[in-house]
C-alpha positions as a printed NumPy array, in Angstrom:
array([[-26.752,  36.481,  10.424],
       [-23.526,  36.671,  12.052],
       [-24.622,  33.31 ,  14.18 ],
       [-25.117,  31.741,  10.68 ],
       [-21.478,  32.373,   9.513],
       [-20.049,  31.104,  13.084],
       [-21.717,  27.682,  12.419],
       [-20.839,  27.78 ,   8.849],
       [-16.739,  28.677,   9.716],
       [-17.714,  26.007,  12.889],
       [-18.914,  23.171,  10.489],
       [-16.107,  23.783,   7.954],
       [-13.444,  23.102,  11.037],
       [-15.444,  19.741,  11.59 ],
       [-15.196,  19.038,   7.879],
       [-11.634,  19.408,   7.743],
       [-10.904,  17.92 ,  10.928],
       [-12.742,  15.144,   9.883],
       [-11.117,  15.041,   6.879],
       [ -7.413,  14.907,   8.389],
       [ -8.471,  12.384,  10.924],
       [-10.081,  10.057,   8.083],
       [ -6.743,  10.821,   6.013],
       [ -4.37 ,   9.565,   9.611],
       [ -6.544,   6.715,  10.223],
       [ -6.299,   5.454,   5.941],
       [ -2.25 ,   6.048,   6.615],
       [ -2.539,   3.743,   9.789],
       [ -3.869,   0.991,   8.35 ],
       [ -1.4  ,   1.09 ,   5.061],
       [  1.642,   1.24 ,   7.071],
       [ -0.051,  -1.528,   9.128],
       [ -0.938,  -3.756,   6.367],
       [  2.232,  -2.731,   4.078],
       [  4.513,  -3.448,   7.555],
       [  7.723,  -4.845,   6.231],
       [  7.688,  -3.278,   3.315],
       [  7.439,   0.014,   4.704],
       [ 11.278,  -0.104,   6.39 ],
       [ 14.255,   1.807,   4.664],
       [ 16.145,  -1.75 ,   2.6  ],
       [ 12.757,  -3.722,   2.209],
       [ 13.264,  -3.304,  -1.956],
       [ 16.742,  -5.366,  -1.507],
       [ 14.297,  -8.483,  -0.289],
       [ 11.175,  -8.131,  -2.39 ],
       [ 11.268,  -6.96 ,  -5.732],
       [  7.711,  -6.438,  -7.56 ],
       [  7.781,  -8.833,  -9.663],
       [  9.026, -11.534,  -6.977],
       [  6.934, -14.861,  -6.811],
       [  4.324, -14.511,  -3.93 ],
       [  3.219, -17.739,  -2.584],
       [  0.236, -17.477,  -0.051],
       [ -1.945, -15.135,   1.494],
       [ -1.107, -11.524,  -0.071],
       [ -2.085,  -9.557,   2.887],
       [  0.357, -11.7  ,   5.639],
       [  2.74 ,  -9.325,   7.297],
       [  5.48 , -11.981,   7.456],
       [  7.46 , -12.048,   4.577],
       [  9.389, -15.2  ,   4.53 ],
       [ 12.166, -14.195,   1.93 ],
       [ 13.926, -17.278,   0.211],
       [ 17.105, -17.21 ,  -2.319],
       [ 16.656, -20.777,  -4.029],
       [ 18.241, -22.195,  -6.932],
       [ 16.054, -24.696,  -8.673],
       [ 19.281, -26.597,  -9.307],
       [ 20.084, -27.211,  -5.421],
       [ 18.913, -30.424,  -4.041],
       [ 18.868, -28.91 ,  -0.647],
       [ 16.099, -26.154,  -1.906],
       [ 14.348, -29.202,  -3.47 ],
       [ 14.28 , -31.372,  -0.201],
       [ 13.37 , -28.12 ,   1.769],
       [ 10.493, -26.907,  -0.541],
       [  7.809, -28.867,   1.18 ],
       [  8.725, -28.481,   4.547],
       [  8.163, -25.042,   3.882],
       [  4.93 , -25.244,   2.238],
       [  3.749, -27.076,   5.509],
       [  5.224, -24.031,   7.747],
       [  3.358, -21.569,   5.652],
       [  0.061, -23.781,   5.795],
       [  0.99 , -23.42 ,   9.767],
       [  0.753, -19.549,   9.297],
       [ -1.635, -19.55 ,   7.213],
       [ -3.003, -16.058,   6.327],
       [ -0.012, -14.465,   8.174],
       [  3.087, -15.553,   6.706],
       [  4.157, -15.771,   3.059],
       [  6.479, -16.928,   1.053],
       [  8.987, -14.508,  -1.427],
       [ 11.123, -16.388,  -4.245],
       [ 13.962, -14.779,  -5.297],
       [ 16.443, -16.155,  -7.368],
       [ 20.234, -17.547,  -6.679],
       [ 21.948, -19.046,  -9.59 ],
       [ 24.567, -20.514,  -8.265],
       [ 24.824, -24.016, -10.449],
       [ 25.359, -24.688, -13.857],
       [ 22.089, -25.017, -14.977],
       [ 20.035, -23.042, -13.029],
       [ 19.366, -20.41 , -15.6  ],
       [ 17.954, -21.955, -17.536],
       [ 15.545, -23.458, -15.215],
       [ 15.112, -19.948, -13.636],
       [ 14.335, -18.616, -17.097],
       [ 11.831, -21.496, -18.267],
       [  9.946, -20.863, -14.751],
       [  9.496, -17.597, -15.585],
       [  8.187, -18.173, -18.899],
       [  5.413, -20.723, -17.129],
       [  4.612, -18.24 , -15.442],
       [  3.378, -15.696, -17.734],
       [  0.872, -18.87 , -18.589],
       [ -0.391, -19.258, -14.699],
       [  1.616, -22.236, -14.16 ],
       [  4.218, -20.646, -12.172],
       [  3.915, -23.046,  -9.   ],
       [  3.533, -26.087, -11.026],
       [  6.238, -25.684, -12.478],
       [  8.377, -25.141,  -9.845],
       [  7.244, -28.244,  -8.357],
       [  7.463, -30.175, -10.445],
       [ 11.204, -29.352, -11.267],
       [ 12.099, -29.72 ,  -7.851],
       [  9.934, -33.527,  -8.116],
       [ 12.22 , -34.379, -11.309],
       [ 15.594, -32.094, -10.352],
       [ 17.947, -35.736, -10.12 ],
       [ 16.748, -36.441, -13.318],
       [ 18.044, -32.856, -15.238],
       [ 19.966, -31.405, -12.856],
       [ 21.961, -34.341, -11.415],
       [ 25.741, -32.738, -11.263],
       [ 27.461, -35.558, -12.495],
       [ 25.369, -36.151, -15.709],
       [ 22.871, -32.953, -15.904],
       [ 20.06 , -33.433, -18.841],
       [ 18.739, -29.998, -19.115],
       [ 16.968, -30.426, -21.767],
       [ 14.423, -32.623, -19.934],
       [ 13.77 , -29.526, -18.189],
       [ 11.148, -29.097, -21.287],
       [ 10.079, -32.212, -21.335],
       [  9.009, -32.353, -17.809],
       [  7.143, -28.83 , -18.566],
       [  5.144, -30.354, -21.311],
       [  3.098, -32.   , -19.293],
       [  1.495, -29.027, -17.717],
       [ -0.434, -28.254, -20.851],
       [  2.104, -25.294, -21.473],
       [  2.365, -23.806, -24.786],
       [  5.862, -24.763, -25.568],
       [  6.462, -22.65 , -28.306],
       [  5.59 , -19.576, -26.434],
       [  7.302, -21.202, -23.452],
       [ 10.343, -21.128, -25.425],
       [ 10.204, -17.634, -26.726],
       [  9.181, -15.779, -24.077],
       [ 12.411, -17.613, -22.197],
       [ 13.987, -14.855, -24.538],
       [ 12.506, -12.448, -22.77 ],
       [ 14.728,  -9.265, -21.765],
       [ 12.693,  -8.544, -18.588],
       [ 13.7  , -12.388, -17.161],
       [ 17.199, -10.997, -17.962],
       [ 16.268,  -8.325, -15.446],
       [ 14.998, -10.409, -13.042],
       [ 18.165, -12.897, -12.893],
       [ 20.327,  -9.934, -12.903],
       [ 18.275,  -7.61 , -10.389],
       [ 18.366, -10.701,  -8.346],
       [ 22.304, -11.724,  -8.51 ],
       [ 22.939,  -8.154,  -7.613],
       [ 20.567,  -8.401,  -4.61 ],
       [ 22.132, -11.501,  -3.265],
       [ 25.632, -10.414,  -3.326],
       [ 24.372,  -7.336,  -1.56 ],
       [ 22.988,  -9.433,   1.105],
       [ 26.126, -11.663,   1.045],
       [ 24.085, -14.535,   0.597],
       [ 26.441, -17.482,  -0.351],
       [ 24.325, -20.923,  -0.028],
       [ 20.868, -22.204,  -0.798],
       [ 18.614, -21.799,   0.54 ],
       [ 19.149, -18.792,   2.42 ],
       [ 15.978, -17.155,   4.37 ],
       [ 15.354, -13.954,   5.789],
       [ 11.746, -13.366,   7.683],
       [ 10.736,  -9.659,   7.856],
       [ 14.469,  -8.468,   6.392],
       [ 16.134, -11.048,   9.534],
       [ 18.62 , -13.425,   8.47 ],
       [ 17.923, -17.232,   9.473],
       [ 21.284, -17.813,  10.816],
       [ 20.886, -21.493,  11.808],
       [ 20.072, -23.492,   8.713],
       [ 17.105, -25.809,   9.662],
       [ 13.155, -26.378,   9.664],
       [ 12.789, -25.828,  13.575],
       [ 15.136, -22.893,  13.542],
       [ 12.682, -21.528,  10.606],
       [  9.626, -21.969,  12.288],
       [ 10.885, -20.596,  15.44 ],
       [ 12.242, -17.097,  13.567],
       [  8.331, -17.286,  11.804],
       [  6.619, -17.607,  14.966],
       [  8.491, -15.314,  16.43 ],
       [  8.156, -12.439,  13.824],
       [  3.955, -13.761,  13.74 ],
       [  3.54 , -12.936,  17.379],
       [  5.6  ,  -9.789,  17.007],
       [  3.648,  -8.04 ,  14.045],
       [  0.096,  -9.853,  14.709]])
C-alpha cells in the first residue's frame, strides 16, 4: 500500500514536470516565432492593423513609412518587392503611413477603404503605376484617384463611405504620432527589426535585410 502511494506522489511529479517543461518549450517557440515583436518599443513600428505584405511567420520585419504621394516611394516600391521575393519566407514587409504631401490623405484613406474589399495591394499598386497622373505637384488631379480604383471591380459607393470611416482616422493619426516619435522626416524611411536604414538606397537595404536574416535565422 504505502509503495502504491510513492508511485502515485512519483507519477504526479512526472506529470507536472512534464507539464512545466511542455509549458517552457510552447514559450520558446512563441518568443522565437514572435522575435521582433517581443522587444520593449516594437508597438511604435507595427501597429495591428498595419499592412503585412509576405510571409506572416518571417522574423524580419522590414518596417516602411511611405506616402503614396512621394514619387521616390513609388520608384522604390518594386525594388522592394524583388528584395522581399529574395527573402522570401523570412522577411516581410510593414506599411505604415507618412502623410507628408498634400494629397496623401486622401489616397491613404481610399487605400484603406480597398482594403476592407481584399484589394488592398492592388490598389496600392496601382496608385503608385498612375501617381504622375493624380498626384503630380504642379497640377495634382486627385480625383482620378477614384477613377483609377474603379477598375479593380471595387464597390465605389462603399469605397467612398467607408473612406469616412473613424477607425482610418485612427490609423492616419496613430501613425503621424508614431513617425514623429521615430523622427522620421522623409519617404521612404525603413527600419528592419526596429534598426534605422541610415543610408538611403536598394544595396544599403538589402545589406541591413541580410544582415538581420542571418542574425535571427
Amino acid at each position: 500500500m504505502k509503495n502504491k502511494k510513492t508511485l502515485l506522489i512519483l507519477a504526479s511529479f512526472v506529470i507536472i514536470g512534464l507539464f512545466f517543461l511542455a509549458k517552457k518549450i510552447y514559450n520558446d517557440s512563441e518568443n522565437e516565432r514572435l522575435g521582433f515583436l517581443q522587444t520593449e518599443n516594437a508597438s511604435l513600428f507595427v501597429r495591428d492593423y498595419s499592412p503585412v505584405y509576405g510571409d506572416k511567420n518571417a522574423k524580419v520585419f522590414v518596417v516602411e513609412f511611405l506616402d503614396p504621394e512621394c514619387e521616390s516611394c513609388r520608384l522604390f516600391y518594386p525594388q522592394v518587392k524583388g528584395l522581399l521575393k529574395e527573402f522570401e519566407g523570412k522577411a516581410k514587409l510593414i506599411v505604415r503611413y507618412a502623410p507628408f504631401h498634400k494629397n496623401s490623405q486622401i489616397a491613404i484613406r481610399a487605400l484603406e477603404a480597398a482594403r476592407k474589399q481584399g484589394k488592398y495591394w492592388d490598389s496600392l499598386e496601382l496608385l503608385f503605376e498612375k501617381q504622375p497622373m493624380w498626384g503630380d505637384h504642379h497640377n495634382p488631379r486627385p480625383e482620378l484617384i477614384f477613377e483609377f480604383l474603379s477598375t479593380l471591380s471595387l464597390d465605389m459607393k462603399k469605397l467612398s463611405d467607408d473612406m469616412k470611416s473613424p477607425d482610418i482616422e485612427k490609423i492616419i493619426k496613430q501613425d503621424f504620432s508614431d513617425l514623429k516619435e521615430l523622427g522620421v522626416r522623409q519617404t521612404p524611411t525603413f527600419f528592419i527589426n526596429g534598426k534605422r536604414l541610415e543610408r538611403f538606397g536598394l544595396t544599403y537595404l538589402r545589406d541591413a535585410i541580410k544582415a538581420e536574416v542571418e542574425q535571427v535565422y
